[in-house]
N, C-alpha and C positions, 0 to 999 in steps of 0.2 A: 964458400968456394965450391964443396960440391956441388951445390943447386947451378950453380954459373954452370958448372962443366956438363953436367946432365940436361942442361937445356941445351945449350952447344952443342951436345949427340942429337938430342932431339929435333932441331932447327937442321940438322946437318940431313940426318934421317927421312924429316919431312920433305926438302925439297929433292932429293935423291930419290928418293921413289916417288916421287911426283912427276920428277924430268922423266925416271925411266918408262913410267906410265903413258906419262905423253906421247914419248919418242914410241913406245913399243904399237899404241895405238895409231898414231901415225902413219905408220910401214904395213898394217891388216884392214884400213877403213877402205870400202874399193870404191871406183869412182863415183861421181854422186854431179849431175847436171849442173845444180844449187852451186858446187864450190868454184865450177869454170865462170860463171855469170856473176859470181860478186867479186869475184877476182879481177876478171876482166873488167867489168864494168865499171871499178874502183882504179885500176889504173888508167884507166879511160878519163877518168871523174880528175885525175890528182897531174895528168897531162897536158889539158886540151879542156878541164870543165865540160868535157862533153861523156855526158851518166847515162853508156848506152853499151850493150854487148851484141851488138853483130855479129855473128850471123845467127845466133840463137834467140835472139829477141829484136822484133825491127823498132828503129826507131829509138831518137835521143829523148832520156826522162820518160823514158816507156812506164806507163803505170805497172807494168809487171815486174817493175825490179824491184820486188818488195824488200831486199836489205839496203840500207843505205849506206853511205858510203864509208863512214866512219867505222863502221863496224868489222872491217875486212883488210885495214891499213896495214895488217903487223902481216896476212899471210900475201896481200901485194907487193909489200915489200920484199917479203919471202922469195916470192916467184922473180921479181925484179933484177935480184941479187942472184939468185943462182939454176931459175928456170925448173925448180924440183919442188912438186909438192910437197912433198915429206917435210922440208925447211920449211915453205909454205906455213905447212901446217902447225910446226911446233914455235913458230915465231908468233901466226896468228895467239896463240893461245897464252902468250906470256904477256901478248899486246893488250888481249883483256884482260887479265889479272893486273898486268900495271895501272891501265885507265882505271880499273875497278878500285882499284889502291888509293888512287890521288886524289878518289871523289869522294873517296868513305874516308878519307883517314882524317879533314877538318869535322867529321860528325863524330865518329865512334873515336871517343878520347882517353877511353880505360886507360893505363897502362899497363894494366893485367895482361891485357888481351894481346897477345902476337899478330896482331892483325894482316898484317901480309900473308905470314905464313897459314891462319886460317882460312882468310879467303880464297885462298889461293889452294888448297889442298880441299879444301869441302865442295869447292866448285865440281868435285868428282862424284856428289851426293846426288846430283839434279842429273834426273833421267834422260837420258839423249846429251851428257853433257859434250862429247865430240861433234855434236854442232858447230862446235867452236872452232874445231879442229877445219871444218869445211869452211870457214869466213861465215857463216849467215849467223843472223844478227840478235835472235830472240833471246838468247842468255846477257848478253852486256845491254840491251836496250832495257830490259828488265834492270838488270844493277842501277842502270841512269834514271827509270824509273821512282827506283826502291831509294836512290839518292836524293832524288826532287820529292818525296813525301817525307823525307826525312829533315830536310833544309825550309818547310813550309813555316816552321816553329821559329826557326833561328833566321833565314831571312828570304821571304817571299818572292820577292825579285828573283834571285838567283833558282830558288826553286821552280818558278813558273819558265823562267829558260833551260831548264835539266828535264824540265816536263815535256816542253813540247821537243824540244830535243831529242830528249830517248825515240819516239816517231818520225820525227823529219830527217835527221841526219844517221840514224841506228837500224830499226827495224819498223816497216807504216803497219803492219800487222799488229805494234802494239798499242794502237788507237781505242783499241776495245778495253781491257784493263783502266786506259789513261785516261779513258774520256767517260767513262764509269768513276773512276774517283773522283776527277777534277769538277763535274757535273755536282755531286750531293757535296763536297767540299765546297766551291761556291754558293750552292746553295745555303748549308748550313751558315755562311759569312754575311749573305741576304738576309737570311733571316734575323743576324745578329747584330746588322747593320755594320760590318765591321768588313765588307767586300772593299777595295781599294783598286780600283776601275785603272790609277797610273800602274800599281804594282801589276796587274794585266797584262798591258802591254809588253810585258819583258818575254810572254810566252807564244806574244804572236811573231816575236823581232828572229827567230829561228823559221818560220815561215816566210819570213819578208827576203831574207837573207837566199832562201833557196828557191823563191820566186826572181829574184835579180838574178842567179847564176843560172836557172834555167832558160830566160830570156837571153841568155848569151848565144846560146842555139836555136830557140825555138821562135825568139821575139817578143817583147813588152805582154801583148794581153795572153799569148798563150800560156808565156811562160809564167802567168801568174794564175792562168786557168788551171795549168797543172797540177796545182796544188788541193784544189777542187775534187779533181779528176782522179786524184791519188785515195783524197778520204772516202771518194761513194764508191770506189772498186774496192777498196779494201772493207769497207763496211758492207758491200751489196753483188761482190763475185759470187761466180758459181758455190767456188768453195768456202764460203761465209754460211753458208746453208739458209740464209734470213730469206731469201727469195724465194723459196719452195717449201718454207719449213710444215712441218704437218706432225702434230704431238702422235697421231694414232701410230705412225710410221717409226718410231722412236727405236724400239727394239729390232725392226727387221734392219733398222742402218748402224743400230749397233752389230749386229750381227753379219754385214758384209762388208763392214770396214776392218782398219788394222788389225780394231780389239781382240778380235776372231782367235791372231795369234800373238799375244802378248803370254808373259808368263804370271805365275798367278799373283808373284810378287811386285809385278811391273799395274797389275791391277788393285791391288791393296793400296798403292802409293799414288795410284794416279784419280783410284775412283773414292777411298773412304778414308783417306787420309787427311785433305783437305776436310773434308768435315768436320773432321776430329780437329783442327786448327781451329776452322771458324767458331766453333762449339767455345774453343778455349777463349778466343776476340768477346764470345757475347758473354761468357762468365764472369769477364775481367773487365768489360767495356768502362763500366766508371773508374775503377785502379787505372786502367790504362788514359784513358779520357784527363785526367788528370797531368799525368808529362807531356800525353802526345795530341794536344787541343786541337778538334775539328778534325783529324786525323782518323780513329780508330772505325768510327762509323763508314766513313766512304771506302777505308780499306774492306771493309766486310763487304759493303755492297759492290766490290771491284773485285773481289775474290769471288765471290757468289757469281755472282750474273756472268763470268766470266768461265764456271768452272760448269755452269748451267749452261752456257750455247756450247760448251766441247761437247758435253756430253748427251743435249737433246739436238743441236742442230748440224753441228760442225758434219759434213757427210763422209769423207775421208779418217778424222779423227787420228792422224800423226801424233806420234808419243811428243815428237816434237813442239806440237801446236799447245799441248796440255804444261808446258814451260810457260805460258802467259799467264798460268795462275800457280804452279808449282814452286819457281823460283821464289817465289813470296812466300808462300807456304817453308821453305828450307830457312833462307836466309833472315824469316821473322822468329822462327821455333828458335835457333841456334841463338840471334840478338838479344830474345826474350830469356832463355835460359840463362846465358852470363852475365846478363844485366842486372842493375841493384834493386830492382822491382820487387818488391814485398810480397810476391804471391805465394798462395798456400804450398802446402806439401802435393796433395794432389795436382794444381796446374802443373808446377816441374815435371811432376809425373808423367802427366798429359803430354807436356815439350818433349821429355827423353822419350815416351813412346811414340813419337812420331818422327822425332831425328832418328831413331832405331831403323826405324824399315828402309831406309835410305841407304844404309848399310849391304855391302854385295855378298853377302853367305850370312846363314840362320846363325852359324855359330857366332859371329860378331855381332850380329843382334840380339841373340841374347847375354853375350859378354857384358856389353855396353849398361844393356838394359839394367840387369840383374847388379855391373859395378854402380851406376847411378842411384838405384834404388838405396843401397846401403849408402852412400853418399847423403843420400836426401834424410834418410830414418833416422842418421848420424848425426845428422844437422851439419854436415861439412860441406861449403858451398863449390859445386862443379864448376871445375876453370877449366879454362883454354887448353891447359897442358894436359887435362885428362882428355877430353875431346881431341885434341892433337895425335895424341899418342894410340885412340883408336883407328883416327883418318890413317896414320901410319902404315895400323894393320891392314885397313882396307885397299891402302895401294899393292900394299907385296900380296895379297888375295886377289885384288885384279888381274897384276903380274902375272900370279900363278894359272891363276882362269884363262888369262889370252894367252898362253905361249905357247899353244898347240895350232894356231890360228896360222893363214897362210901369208906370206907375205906379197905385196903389192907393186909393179913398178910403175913408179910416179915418174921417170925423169923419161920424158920422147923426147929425140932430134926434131921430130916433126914441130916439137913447139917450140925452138931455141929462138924462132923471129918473136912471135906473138900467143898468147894463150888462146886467143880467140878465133887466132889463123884457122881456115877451115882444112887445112888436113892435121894441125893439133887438136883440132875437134872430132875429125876424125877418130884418130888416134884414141883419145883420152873415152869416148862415149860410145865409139861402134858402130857410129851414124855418121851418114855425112848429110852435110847441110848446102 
């Protein structure tokens, strides 16, 4: 009876300062281009099938609409319903915790686990997580991702259309991750003779699907040219860095892009953290090798090679752009920790220090750190409820951190016809178009 009633504060707890995180975040993020252009260009997409934001991008099925359309439905509706971003905003964010919900909950089957409520509250660990908050698409297209290498084991089909999915219909920026696994994962199947050329097909049938609907504007060969035209920009834009890369030049582009001013904790999580993951993938490769077949290797070389062009090629280098290998890095540490996986004392160890820095104040990373540790030496297996109840603390620590911050006005008359109207663009950006 106690334990009922203590989780009940706790489930009450977690989404309560979860909401108020959201909301508070919400009302201080200031405007940001990225959230008028997938806003717009999704209800554009959800009207009329026409994936295009005028007057900020010319042109239907613009290759530069790099979110796709799915990824932005909860804050379109937002703005649909009541023209304010702010709703916008905190609707988008519940729309990807549900979709995140509905695709993970036939995989991860504990019933240890509170699975909602952790997904949904750790989503606050991944750096730049107010992505989310703006519509654009690189946190949920990763979850669809991270769902389709998890469905590979249990059923093929389905996972090769969540695969090409998370890129066609989510984010085309994460082609690099997905086509780095999908690449040594087929292959390892080649070599095993165990490739299944019909089960294939299910991952190009999300391509075919968005070739027909862009031929609705653009016409039969274009619109299936588009598709084309979407992989080699996204693979070979400016800001892909592949087109000019040059290894001697490495530091001086670290040194004039964002990294410059990042803080020192935003640089431990983004730059040496991830290594200390892969580190744990190659220690473990046969343990893991074992549940997760033909899986564990192409995830290392899809983490790697991915966390290798952020940081030698990418020229800009966006905290946000480093979520193509981050998210994985969070959501495998966290999976691997409460799962029934036989690993030593030291890999745990490994996992809670690396869930630790994720953590927003020293104090709660070393709380965590230091309560996990005695957990592990204990031999007392770390659940969901103790994790929970630190996310808890890290929402009321965010709370506390943003409440000095200014607040933002989202709702213009200017925009009450259309978001993409150009004196709401006006308005909203400072620019006119």
């Amino acid at each position: 009876m106690k334990q009922n009633k203590l989780k009940t504060i706790q489930l009450l707890l977690a989404h309560l300062s979860l909401f108020l995180v959201v909301l508070q975040t919400s009302t201080f993020l200031p405007t940001f281009v990225d959230e008028i252009v997938a806003i717009g260009s999704t209800v554009n997409f959800l009207t009329s099938f026409d994936f295009q934001a005028e007057p900020l991008l010319s042109g239907s099925y613009s290759t530069s609409l790099t979110t796709g359309p799915l990824s932005s439905i909860g804050g379109s509706l937002g703005w649909v319903l009541s023209q304010d971003l702010q709703v916008s905003r905190v609707l988008n964010f519940y729309y990807v915790v549900l979709i995140s919900f509905f695709i993970f909950k036939s995989i991860i089957s504990d019933k240890d686990i509170s699975l909602f409520t952790l997904l949904s509250i750790s989503l606050l660990l991944i750096p730049w997580w107010f992505g989310v908050l703006y519509s654009i698409g690189e946190i949920v297209s990763m979850f669809v991702f991270i769902s389709g290498i998890l469905y590979l084991n249990k059923n093929e089909k389905i996972a090769y259309f969540m695969l090409s999915s998370s890129i066609i219909f989510f984010k085309f920026s994460t082609i690099l991750p997905m086509g780095i696994f999908l690449f040594f994962y087929i292959l390892m199947k080649i070599i095993k003779r165990e490739f299944r050329i019909l089960n294939f097909l299910f991952f190009l049938t999300p391509m075919f699907i968005w070739g027909l609907m862009s031929s609705i504007k653009l016409g039969f060969s274009d619109g299936f040219k588009n598709i084309f035209d979407m992989f080699f920009y996204h693979l070979f834009h400016e800001g892909s860095g592949l087109n000019n890369f040059n290894l001697a030049s490495v530091v001086e582009l670290v040194k004039s892009s964002e990294v410059a001013n990042w803080s020192n904790a935003s640089l431990v999580r983004i730059l040496l953290v991830p290594i200390l993951f892969n580190f744990f993938l190659l220690k473990n490769r046969k343990l893991l090798n074992e549940k997760y077949i033909y899986l564990i290797y192409p995830l290392i070389y899809s983490n790697l090679f991915t966390y290798a062009w952020f940081w030698l090629s990418s020229p800009k280098k966006y905290i946000r752009y480093s979520q193509h290998f981050i998210v994985l890095v969070v959501f495998f540490s966290i999976y691997f920790l409460l799962s029934r996986l036989k690993i030593s004392k030291f890999d745990k160890v490994i996992l809670v220090l690396i869930i630790s820095t994720f953590f927003s104040s020293e104090i709660l990373i070393l709380l965590f750190f230091i309560t996990s540790l005695l957990f592990i030496f204990k031999n007392i297996k770390i659940s969901s409820s103790l994790l929970i109840w630190f996310l808890i603390l890290n929402n009321f620590n965010i709370l506390f951190e943003n409440n000095t911050k200014d607040i933002q006005e989202l709702k213009f008359n200017e925009c009450n016809k259309e978001i993409l109207d150009s004196d709401c663009v006006l308005k909203y950006l400072g620019i006119e178009y």
